[in-house]
Each structure stands twice: as structure tokens, then as C-alpha cells.
N, C-alpha and C positions, 0 to 999 in steps of 0.2 A: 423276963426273957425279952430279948430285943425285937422288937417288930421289924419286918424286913418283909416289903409291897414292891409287886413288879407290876408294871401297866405296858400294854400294849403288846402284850402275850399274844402270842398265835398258839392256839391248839397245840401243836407237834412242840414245842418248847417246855412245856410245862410242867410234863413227865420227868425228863430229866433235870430241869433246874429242881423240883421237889426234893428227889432223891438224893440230888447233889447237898440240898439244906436239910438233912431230915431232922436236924437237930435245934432246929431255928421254927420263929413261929413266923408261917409264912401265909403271905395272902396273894394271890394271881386274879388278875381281872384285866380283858381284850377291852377296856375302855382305855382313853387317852389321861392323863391329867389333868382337871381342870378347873375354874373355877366353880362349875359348877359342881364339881363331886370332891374336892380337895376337903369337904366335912367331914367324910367319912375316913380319912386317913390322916388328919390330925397328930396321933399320938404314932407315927410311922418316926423311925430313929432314920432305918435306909430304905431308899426307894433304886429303885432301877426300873429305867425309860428305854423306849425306842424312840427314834428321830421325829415323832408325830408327837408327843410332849412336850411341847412348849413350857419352859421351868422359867419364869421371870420371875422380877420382884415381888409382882402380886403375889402370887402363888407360895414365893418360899414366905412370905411374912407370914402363909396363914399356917405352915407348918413347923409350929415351936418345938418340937423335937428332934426335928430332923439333922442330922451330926451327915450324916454319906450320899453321894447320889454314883449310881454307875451309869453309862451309857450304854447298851446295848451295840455301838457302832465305833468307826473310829471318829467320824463328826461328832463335833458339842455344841455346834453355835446355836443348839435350840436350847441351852441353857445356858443365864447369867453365870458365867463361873465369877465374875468378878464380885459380884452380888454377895454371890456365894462365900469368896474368900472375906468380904468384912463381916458376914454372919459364922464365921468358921464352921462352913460347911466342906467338907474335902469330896470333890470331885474326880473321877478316873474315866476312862474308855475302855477300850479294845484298841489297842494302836494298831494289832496286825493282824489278817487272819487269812487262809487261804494262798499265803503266797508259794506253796507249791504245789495249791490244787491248781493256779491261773496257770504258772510253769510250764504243766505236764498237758493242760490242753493246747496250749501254745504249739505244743510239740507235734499236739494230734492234729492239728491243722496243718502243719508244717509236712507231715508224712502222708497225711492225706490228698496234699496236693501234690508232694513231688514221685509219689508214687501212686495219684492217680488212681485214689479208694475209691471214689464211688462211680466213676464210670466203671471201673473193673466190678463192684459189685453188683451194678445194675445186668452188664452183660451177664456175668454168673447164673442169676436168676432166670432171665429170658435163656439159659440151657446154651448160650455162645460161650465157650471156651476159648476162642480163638485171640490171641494176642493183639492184636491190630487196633491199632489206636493207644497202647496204653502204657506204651513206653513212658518211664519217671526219668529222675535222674537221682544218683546218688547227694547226699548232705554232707558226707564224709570229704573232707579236704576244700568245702565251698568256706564262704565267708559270711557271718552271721552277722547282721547290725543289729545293736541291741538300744534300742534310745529311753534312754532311765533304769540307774542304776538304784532301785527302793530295791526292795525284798524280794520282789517279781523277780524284776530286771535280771538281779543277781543272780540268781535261781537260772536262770534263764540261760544267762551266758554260762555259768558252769553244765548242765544239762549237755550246749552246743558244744562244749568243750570235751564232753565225754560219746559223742558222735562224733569228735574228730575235725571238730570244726574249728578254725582259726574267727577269735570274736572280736568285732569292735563298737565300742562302747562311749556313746554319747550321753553325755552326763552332765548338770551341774558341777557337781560335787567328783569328786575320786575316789573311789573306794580304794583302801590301798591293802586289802585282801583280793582283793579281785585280780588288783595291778599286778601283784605277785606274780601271777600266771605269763609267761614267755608266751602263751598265746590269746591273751588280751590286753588288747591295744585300747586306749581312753582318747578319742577322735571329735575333732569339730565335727556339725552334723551336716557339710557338703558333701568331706571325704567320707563318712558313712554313709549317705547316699549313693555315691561314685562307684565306690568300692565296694559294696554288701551284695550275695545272690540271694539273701533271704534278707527282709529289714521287718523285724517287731517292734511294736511302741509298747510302753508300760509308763507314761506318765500320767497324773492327775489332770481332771482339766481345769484349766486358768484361764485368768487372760490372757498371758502369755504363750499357753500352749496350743489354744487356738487355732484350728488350722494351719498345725505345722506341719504338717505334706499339703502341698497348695499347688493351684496353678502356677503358681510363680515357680516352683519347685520341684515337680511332680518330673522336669524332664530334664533334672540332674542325676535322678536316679539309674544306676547299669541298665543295662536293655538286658531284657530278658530276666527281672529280679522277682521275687514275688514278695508281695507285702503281707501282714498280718495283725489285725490289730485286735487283742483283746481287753484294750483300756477302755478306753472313751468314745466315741464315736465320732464326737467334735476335734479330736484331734487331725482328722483328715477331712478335707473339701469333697465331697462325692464328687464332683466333674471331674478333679482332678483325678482319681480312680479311675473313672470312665473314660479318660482321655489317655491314661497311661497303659489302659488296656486295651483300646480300641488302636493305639498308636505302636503297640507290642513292646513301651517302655514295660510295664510289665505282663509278663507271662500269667500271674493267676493271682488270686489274692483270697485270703481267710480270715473272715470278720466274724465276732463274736459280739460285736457295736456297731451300732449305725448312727449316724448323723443324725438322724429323724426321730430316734427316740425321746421319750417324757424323759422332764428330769427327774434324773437319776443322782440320790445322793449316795445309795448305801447299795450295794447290790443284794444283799439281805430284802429292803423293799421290795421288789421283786418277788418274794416269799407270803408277803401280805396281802389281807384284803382290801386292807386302807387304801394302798397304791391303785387298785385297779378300780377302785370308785372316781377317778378323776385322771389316769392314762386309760386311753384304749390302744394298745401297741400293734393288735391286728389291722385299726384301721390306719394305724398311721404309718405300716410298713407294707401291706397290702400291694399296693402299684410301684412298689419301686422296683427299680428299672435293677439293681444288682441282683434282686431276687433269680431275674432269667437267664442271665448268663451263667453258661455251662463253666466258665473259667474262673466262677466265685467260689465260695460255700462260706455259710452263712450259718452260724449256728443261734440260738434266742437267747444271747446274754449269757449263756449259760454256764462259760470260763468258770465263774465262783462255786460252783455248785455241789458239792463234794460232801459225805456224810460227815469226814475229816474235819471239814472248813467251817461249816455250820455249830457242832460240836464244840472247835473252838470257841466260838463266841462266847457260847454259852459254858464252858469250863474258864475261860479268860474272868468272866463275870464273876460268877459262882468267886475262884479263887481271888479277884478283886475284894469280895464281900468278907470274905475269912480273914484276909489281911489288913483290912482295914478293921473289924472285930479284935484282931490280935494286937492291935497299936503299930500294926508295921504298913500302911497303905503304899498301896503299888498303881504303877500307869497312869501317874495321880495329872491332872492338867490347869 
């Protein structure tokens, strides 16, 4: 029977990968990979890693049997694939996961602010009933900027499209399922600034995407627009935020990322214990200054979070593992 070792298991995963293999002999242990334990799993055919697994050359030389590695993530650069490919070892990921759990928080921010949930529910509470103060405004017939068209993205603008919103869509690339639609428009990202009453980002971060709502930029955006970002946090300058809200370029804004967080490669880290022996996130968002403004709302990262999205991973894996057993490997990299 084929040995198949997953490392850097968290507790809540472990249950279901089991059940997923029950026909497989399987071995689960929350250590990393390493040189120093890579003795005891020697005669492992597959293994599957989380992003704390460093897989280089040392390490695949000392395992002669190893034919598969999966990723746990959509990142691999913690492993030599190329290594890999002259020892014909066939590597995969997770390329997607959650792209309409980020979607539909997207949305929750988006309603949250333009109708002005949680001032209304805090009145609730304190027994005030009284309307004042908590006028929204409808989404229906506004103009949605959607900047990156991946999986999110796309999600995204369809979603806006079924609230009745006219999209447009700053992108690399053109989706030409999206294009389809008479009410999405594929726009440089000025006229998406100009023109958007709501602007979402969904890109990776790079160097290139870098503070791409900037000072420099921040006061091409409609007045009165509201921003939203559940990407990256480095995607936008906080001054620039703060200047566009202080300046009433925009009206509100819904962050699910901040500037100030640890790096962050996998939003899944987040879910571990590895990650918070070396981020302290409490104390590094603590004093910041968006926290107190009543025209934010800030949620902790938490877009990805979904019983759905999580599940994925770990069903993506699992059926990585079966099709690579069956001779047919998938999401191979």
C-alpha cells in the first residue's frame, strides 16, 4: 500500500483528510519537514506540506521513494519543483479556493456600509429606534469598480451585476466571459477611479501592485465613492485612505486587510499556530488610527473564512492525491 504523510496538520484538518483516505495508509504529524525528522519518513511515495515546509534538494535526496508532493496552498516556492522535475517527482497545489467565500463578504461590507449596519445596530440595542442618522443609499443602478479580474474579481462583478449594478473592470488580462455582459465595461484604472461609487480591489500583492491607490491617486477617485479591500492590505497607502476620508473623496471604507499586517502568504496561516509564534497582529494593529473612525469597518482578515473554503483545500488535496494514484495528476506545477 502506498505510504501517503501529511506534515504541518492542524488539529481541525485531520479528521477529514483521514476519512477522505480511509483506504490509504496514512500518517498526520503538526511537525514541519525537516532535516532533522525526514528519517522517519523515508519510505513515504506522497507527502503533502503546508507553506512552513521547506522541500529543497537536501531534503528530496534523502527521500528515495517519494513519486508526489501536494501543496496545501496555492504557493509552492517553499519547494524545489524544479529539483523535483529531474528527480520525476510530480508536484500540484490548490490553485483556487474560497473565491466565492471573498465574493460574498465583499458584498457584506459593501451593504454594511451603504446601509449603515452597524450604526443601526448599535442604536437597536441602546432601545433607540429612531431613524436619524442612518440614511444608506441604494447599490442598485450605482457603478461598481472591480480591479482584478481572477476568480474573486469575477465573482464579484457578476454578484454587482445581479444587484443591478453597471461594472467596470480593471484588469491585466480580459476575460471575455465577463465581456459578454452589456453591463461590464473592461476600463484603464483612471476611468475606474473617476467613474466607480463603490471601488473593490481583488489583486495579488507584487511589486507592481503596490500601492496602487496612493497619494498620488487617491484624489482621482468620484467624491463621495466608498472603497473596499479584501485583498491585500499593501495594495493601498493608509494616508492615502485617511486623506480621502478626511477630504470626503471618499465617504466610507471596508477593509478586511491592513497595511500593517505580518506577512501574509496563505490566508489559511492565519488558521495556525506556526504563524502566530512570530506575528503578533493585536499588537501591530492596536493603535491604528482606522480602527477609530466610525466611517471604517474593519473586519480581522477574515474574507477567506468560510466552512466551504477551508474544505476546499482540503477536498482539492485529498482529490490531487487520488488522481495522481490513478495516473491521471491534476493542478500539477
Amino acid at each position: 500500500m502506498d505510504k501517503i504523510v501529511f506534515f504541518d496538520v492542524e488539529p481541525w484538518e485531520e479528521e477529514h483528510l483521514k476519512n477522505a483516505l480511509s483506504g490509504s495508509e496514512v500518517t498526520f504529524t503538526t511537525e514541519k519537514l525537516t532535516e532533522e525528522n525526514v528519517s522517519n519518513f523515508i519510505d513515504a511515495k506522497v507527502i503533502s506540506t503546508f507553506i512552513y515546509s521547506t522541500i529543497d534538494k537536501a531534503l528530496l535526496d534523502k527521500l528515495p521513494n517519494l513519486k508526489f508532493i501536494t501543496t496545501r496552498s496555492m504557493g509552492f516556492d517553499h519547494i524545489d519543483t524544479q529539483y523535483c522535475k529531474q528527480k520525476g517527482i510530480t508536484v500540484s497545489n490548490v490553485p483556487t479556493y474560497g473565491s466565492y467565500t471573498v465574493a460574498e463578504h465583499t458584498f457584506a461590507l459593501i451593504l454594511a456600509i451603504t446601509r449603515k449596519l452597524l450604526p443601526a445596530i448599535a442604536k437597536a440595542k441602546k432601545g433607540d429606534f429612531t431613524p436619524e442618522g442612518l440614511e444608506g443609499f441604494d447599490i442598485h443602478g450605482k457603478t461598481l469598480g472591480v480591479v482584478g479580474a481572477g476568480h474573486i474579481g469575477g465573482n464579484v462583478a457578476k454578484i454587482g451585476r445581479a444587484f443591478g449594478m453597471n461594472v467596470l473592470v480593471f484588469s491585466r488580462h480580459v476575460d471575455e466571459e465577463l465581456a459578454k455582459d452589456p453591463g461590464i465595461k473592461f476600463v484603464d484604472l483612471d476611468t475606474l477611479l473617476s467613474s466607480s461609487d463603490i471601488i473593490t480591489l481583488h489583486l495579488p500583492f507584487t511589486k507592481e501592485t503596490e500601492h496602487l491607490i496612493n497619494m498620488g491617486n487617491i484624489g482621482k477617485i468620484k467624491k463621495g465613492a466608498v472603497l473596499i479591500n479584501t485583498a491585500r492590505g499593501a495594495l493601498v497607502e493608509t494616508q492615502a485612505i485617511l486623506q480621502g476620508l478626511e477630504k470626503g473623496i471618499l465617504q466610507g471604507a471596508g477593509l478586511d486587510v491592513l497595511e500593517e499586517e505580518c506577512d501574509l502568504r496563505e490566508e489559511k496561516e492565519l488558521l495556525t499556530a506556526e504563524f502566530f509564534k512570530t506575528c503578533d497582529i493585536k499588537t501591530d494593529l492596536l493603535n491604528h488610527v482606522l480602527l477609530t473612525r466610525d466611517d471604517v469597518i474593519i473586519t480581522p482578515h477574515n474574507a477567506f473564512n468560510s466552512k466551504e473554503a477551508l474544505e476546499q483545500i482540503n477536498d482539492t488535496t485529498v482529490s490531487n492525491i487520488k488522481a495522481f494514484l490513478s495516473g491521471t495528476p491534476q493542478n500539477t506545477v
